[in-house]
N, C-alpha and C positions, 0 to 999 in steps of 0.2 A: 232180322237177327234170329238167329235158331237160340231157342229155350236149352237153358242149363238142362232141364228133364233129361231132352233128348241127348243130351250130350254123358249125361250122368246114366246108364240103366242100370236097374235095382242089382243085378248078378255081375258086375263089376270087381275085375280080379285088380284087387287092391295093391300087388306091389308095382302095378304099371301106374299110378297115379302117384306124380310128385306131391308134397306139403302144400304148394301153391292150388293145385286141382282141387286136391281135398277140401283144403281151406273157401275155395269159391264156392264149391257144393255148400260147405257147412255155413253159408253166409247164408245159403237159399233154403237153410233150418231141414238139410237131409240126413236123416236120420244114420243112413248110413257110411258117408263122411266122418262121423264122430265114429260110430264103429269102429272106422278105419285105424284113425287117429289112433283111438285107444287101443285097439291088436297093436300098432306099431311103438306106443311110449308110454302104456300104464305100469310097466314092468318097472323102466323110469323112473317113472312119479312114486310107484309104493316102495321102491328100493329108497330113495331118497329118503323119502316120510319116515320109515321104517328107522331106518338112521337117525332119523333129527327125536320122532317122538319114543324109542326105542318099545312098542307094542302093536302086534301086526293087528289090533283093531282100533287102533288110534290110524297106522298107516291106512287100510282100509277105506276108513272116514274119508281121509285127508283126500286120497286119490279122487274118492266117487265127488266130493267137493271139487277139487281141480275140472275135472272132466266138465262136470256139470258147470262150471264158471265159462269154461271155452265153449260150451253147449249156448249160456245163455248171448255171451257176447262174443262173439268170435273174430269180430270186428277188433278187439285189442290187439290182436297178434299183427306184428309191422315187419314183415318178411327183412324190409330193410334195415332191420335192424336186429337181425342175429336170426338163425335158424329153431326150430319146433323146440327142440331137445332144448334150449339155449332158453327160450320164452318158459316154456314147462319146467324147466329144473330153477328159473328162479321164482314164480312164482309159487311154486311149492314150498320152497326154503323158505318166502316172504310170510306162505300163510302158517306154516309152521312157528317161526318163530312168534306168530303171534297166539297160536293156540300153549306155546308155552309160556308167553309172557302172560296172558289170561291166566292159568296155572298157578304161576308165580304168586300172580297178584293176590291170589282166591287163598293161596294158602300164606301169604303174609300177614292177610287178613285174620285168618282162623288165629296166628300165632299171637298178633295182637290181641286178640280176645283174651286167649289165655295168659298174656302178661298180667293186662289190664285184672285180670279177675286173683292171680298170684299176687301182684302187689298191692292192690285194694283189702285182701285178707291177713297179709303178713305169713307168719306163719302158723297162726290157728288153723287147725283143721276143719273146726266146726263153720268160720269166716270163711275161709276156701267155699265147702258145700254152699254155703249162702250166694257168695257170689255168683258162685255156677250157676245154681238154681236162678239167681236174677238174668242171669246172660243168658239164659234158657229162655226163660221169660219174654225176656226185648226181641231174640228171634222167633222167636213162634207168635210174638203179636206181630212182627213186622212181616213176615211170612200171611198172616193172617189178611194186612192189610194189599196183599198182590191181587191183581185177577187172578180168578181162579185157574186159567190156561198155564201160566206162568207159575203158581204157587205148585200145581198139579206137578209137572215135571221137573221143579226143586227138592218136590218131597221124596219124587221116586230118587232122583239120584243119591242125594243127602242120605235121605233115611234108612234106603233098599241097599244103596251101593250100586244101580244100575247105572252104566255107561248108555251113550244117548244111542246107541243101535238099540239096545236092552230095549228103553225106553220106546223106540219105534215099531219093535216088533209084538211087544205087548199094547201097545195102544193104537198100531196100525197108523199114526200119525207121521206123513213124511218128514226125515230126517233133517232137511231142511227148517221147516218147522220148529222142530224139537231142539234145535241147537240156537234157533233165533229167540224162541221163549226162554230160553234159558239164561241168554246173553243179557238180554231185556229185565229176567227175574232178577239177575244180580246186580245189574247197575240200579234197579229201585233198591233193594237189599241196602247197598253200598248207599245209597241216599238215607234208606230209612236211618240208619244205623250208623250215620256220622260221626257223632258225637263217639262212637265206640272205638273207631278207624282212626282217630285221630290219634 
C-alpha cells in the first residue's frame, strides 16, 4: 500500500485535489490539506459569521474556531451526507448561535443584577448606591474566589473591555485557552452568585 505522503507532495496545486483527497490528507494531520480547505471556504465561514455575529472580530474568532475544529477532528465531516460548504456553513451557524446565546445569557444576567439592586432600594438614591455597592461586593468576592487563570481573564474583559483576541495578544495566551477560562470563569460566577440570578 503506497503511503498518503507519497501520494500528497508538500507543493501540491490545490485546485486538482477534490474535498474527498483533501479530507484523506487532513485525516493523516497534513498541515497542508487544511491550508487547502481554508483558501477554498474561509471566505464562507467569515461571510456567514460576519452575518450572524455582525463584528468582523467576532467573525475572525469564529472562523479560526471553525477551521481549527476540522483541524482537530476531521473525522466529523460524512461526505455522505452533504458537501464541504454544506458541513461548514452549518456548523458555523451552530457555533454561532451559541456564542450568541452565551451573550444573551451574560447580559440577562447583568440585567438581573440591576433589577434586583432597583427594587431592593425603591426609589431612594442613597438605597440605590448601597445596593450597588453590595452587588459590587458579592462580585469581587466571588471573582476573588476563581483560580486565578480564570479570575485573570474575567478581569481583563470585564474591567478593560478587551475582547478575547485583545486578551491573547497581550498575554500571548492561545486563544483557545482564553476563551475556555473564560466559559469556565462564568459558569463558577454563575454558581457563586445563584442566589443573585435567581
Amino acid at each position: 500500500m503506497v503511503s498518503l505522503m507519497t501520494q500528497w507532495p508538500e507543493q501540491v496545486d490545490s485546485t486538482t485535489q477534490d474535498d474527498r483527497t483533501v479530507l484523506s490528507a487532513l485525516c493523516q494531520r497534513q498541515p497542508t490539506a487544511l491550508a487547502i480547505l481554508y483558501d477554498r471556504y474561509s471566505h464562507l465561514v467569515y461571510k456567514l459569521a460576519l452575518q450572524m455575529l455582525k463584528t468582523e472580530e467576532a467573525a475572525a474568532d469564529l472562523t479560526q474556531e471553525v477551521f481549527l475544529a476540522v483541524w482537530q477532528k476531521p473525522e466529523r465531516y460524512n461526505p455522505e451526507r452533504g458537501t464541504m460548504t454544506v458541513f461548514l456553513s452549518v456548523m458555523t451557524r451552530s457555533r454561532a448561535l451559541n456564542r450568541l446565546r452565551s451573550a444573551k445569557s451574560q447580559q440577562n444576567m447583568v440585567e438581573r443584577f440591576s433589577r434586583i439592586a432597583t427594587f431592593e432600594s425603591g426609589d431612594s438614591p442613597v438605597l440605590a448606591q448601597a445596593s450597588l455597592m453590595e452587588l459590587s461586593d458579592r462580585v469581587r468576592q466571588a471573582l476573588q474566589a476563581l483560580p486565578e487563570a480564570q479570575r485573570t481573564v474575567l478581569e481583563m474583559a470585564y474591567y478593560e473591555g478587551l475582547s478575547q483576541s485583545d486578551i491573547t495578544k497581550r498575554t500571548g495566551i492561545p486563544l483557545g485557552t482564553v476563551k475556555s477560562r473564560s466559559r469556565q470563569g462564568l459558569l463558577k460566577l454563575r454558581e457563586l452568585l445563584h442566589d443573585l440570578a435567581e
